[in-house]
N, C-alpha and C positions, 0 to 999 in steps of 0.2 A: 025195769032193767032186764027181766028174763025176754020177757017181748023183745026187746032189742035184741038182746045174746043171738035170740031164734032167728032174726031177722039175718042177723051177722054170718050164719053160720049157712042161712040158705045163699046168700052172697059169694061164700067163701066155695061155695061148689063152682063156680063159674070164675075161676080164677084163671087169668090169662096165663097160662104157665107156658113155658117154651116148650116146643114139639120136641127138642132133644133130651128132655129133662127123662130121668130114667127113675124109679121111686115112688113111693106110698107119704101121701103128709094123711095127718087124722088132726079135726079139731074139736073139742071138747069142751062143753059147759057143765053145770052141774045136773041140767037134764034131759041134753042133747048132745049127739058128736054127726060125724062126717067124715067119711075118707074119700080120699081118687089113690088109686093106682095106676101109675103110667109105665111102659116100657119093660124091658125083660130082664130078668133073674137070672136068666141065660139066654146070651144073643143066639149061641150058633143049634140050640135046639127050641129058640123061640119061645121058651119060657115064660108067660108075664108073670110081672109081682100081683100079687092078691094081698088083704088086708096081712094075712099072717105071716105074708114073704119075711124071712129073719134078712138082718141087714148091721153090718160091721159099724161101728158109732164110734172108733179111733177114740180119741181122749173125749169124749163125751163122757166115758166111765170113768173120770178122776172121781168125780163125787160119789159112788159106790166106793171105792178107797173111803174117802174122807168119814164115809158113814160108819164104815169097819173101826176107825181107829175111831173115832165117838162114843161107838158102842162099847171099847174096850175099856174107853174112859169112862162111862158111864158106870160099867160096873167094876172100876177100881184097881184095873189091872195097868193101868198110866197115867199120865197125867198128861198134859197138853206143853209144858212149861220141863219134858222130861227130853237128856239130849241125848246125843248119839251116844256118848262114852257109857251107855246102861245098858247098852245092847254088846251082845257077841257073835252075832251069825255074819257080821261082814268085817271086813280088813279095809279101812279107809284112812292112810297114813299123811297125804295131803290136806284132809278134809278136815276141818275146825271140830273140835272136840262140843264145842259152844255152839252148835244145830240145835237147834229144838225141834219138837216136833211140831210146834207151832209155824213154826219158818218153815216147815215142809210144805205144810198145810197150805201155806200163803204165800208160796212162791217169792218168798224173802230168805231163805235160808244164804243165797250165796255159793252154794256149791255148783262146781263145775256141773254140766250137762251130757249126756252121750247125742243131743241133736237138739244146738241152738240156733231156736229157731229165729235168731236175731241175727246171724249168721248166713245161713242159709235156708231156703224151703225144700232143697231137694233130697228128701227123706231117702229116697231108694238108693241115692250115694250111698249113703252108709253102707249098704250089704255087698259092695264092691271089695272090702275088706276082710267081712267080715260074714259067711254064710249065715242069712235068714234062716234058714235051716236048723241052727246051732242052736237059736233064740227060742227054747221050748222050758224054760223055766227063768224064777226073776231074777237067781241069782247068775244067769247067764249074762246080764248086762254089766255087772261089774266091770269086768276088763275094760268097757267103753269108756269109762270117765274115773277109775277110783286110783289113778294114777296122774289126772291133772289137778293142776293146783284150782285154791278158791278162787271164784271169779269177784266175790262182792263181799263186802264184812258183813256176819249175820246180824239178819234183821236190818239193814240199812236201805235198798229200796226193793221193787215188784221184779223178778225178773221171770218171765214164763220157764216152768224147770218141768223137765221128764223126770230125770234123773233123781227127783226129789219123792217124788211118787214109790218111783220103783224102793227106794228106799222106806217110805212107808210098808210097804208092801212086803218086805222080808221082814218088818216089825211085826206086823200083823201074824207071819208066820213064826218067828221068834215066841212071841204070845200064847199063840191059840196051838202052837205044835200042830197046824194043818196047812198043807198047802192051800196058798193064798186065793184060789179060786175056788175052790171047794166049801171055804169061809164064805165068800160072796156069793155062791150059789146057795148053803145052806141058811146063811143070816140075814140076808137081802132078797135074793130072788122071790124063796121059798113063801118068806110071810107076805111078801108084797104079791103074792100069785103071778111070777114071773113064769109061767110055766113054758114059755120058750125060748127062754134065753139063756146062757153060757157064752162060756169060754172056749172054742171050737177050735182044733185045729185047719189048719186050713187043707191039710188033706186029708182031712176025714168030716168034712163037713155034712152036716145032717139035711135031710130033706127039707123044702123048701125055705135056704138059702138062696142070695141071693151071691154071685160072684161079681168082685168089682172088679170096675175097667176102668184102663185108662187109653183116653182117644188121641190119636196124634193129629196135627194137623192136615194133613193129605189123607185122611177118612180111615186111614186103616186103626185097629184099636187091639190091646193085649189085656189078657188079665190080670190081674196082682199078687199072682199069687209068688210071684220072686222078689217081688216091691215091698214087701210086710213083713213082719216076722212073726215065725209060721204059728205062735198061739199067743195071746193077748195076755195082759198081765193087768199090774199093778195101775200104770198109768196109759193103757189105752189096749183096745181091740175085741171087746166084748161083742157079743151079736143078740141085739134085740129083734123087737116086733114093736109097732105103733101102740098096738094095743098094750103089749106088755111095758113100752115108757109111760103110756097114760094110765097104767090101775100105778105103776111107782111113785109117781106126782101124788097121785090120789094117796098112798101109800105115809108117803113122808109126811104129807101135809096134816092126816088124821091119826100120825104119832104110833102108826103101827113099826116103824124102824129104832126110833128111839122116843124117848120120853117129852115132855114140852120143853125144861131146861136146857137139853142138849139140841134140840131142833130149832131152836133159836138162837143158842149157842153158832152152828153151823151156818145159818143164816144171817149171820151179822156182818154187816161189810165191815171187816179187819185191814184192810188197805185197799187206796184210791189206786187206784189203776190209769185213767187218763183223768182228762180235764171237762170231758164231754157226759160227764154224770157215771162212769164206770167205776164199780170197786169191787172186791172175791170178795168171798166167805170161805168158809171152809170146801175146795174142791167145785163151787161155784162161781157165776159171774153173776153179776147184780148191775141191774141198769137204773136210773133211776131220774123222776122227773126233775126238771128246773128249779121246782121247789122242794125238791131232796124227798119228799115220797119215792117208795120206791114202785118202781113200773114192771119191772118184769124179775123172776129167775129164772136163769139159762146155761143151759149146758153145751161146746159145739165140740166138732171133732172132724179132724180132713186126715188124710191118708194119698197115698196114690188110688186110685178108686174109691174112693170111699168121702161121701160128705154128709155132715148131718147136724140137725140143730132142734132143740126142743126149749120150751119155755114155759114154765106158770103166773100167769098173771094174778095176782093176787086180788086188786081190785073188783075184778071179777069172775076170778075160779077160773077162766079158759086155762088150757090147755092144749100144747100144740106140739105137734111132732112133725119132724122133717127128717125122711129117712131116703137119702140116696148111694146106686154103689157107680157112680161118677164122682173123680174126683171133684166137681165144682158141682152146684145148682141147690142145692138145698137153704142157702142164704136167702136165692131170688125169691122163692116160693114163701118163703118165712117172715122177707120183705113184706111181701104182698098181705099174707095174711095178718101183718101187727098195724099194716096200714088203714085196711078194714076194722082191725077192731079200735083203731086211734079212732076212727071217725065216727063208730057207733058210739064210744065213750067220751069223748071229747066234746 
């Protein structure tokens, strides 16, 4: 099998990617990786990305959430099955007193959304309303939804929630009495050797970032920086590095974030998601073969600029990152490379 891996991975360098594609993928065995960097970090002073380019991952970072409230469950400060009416840090008078933090977790809760995306894809509507600018703390999203009624009785089906997150995320701050990034840079990052990654404003962004763009049709392209809000939170906007998603995989998997019971805990598909083998876990997606083994965990995340997609296969320890600051292209690339490894394994 490692013979293969090695095979897979010298394959995976020659990977037909599109000449527009802008981004770092890296992939990872247990005694080999591979990166490419394509494209720039900044168009207009030409920039390229290198392995350490940081790069915006949108909701890729629910499961950093998910790990937070684990760990508070772990040591006793929650429970999973604990609901909203136990908290005091938000004012939610539409909202079912009967949330759990389970239904957060699993995108079952039923609560209304501040951008559903079953609704619409066009994220940067929203700041049409409502200055991106303003959006510099979680409890800044309230106004957006804590005023619309439930959309689904809890617990009743999957429905993708922002909104459910961000609400984790003022728990975690209720809890720990720390803001909520500060938690996830000291109780995640830190032990997982994340050492380039945060919570970055986007106008005070550190050296090499990447800035995303979005391209229009007639060639011309902007950046995102009015598209976003301007510092990430609970349920999306963090900025990694390839390498710092791959020591995390490495991280979670060898029980350095939490313990075996709760790392299994979080990894258990808790609802079906479609019919095509998909179900969550805790702040993850989980794919899985025809015979119900499972094939991959994945996290993805889009934005205006910004796409991205990573995954550990268990089967065989690969690890893959896909980091673009283009709204679209990190799918295709991601495609390709599960392709490759279907056929090395298969």
């Amino acid at each position: 099998m490692t013979q293969q891996l090695e095979v897979l991975l010298q394959n995976i360098t020659h990977l037909t990617v599109d000449e527009t594609f802008s981004g770092v993928y890296c992939v990872t065995n247990p005694e080999t990786s591979i990166h490419q960097s394509l494209g720039y970090a900044n168009r207009s002073e030409q920039i390229q990305h290198e392995v350490k380019t940081r790069f915006g991952i949108a909701s890729g970072c629910k499961l950093f959430t998910a790990i937070a409230i684990c760990q508070l469950v772990e040591r006793g400060r929650l429970s999973f099955s604990t609901s909203l009416d136990s908290f005091q840090t938000f004012d939610l008078p539409y909202i079912s007193s009967e949330v759990t933090i389970h239904q957060l977790l699993t995108h079952t809760s039923g609560i209304p959304d501040y951008f559903d995306e079953s609704v619409s894809d066009d994220f940067e509507a929203l700041w049409r309303d409502v200055p991106m600018y303003r959006l510099q703390q979680l409890r800044d999203f309230l106004p957006l939804f804590q005023q619309k009624a439930m959309k689904n009785e809890p617990g009743s089906r999957f429905s993708y929630n922002n909104a459910g997150y961000i609400l984790l995320g003022l728990i975690v701050e209720e809890v720990t009495g720390q803001p909520f990034t500060d938690y996830i840079e000291q109780s995640i990052f830190q032990p997982a050797n994340m050492s380039d990654s945060g919570y970055f404003s986007l106008d005070a962004l550190p050296a090499k970032t990447a800035l995303g763009y979005i391209d229009h049709s007639d060639g011309s392209w902007r950046t995102n920086q009015y598209a976003i809000p301007v510092k990430g939170g609970a349920d999306g906007g963090a900025y990694v590095t390839v390498q710092d998603m791959t020591r995390f995989w490495k991280a979670l998997f060898s029980h350095q974030l939490l313990d075996a019971a709760s790392t299994s805990l979080l990894l258990t598909p808790h609802v079906t998601v479609n019919d095509r083998g998909g179900s969550y876990g805790y702040g993850i997606w989980i794919q899985h073969h025809s015979s119900g083994d499972i094939y991959k965990y994945h996290v993805m995340g889009y934005d205006p600029g910004v796409s991205f997609h990573s995954g550990y296969y268990p089967e065989t320890e690969v690890i893959s990152v896909v980091c673009s600051n283009q709204s679209d292209g990190a799918f295709d690339v991601m495609k390709q490379i599960e392709a490759q490894i279907r056929e090395r394994i298969e």
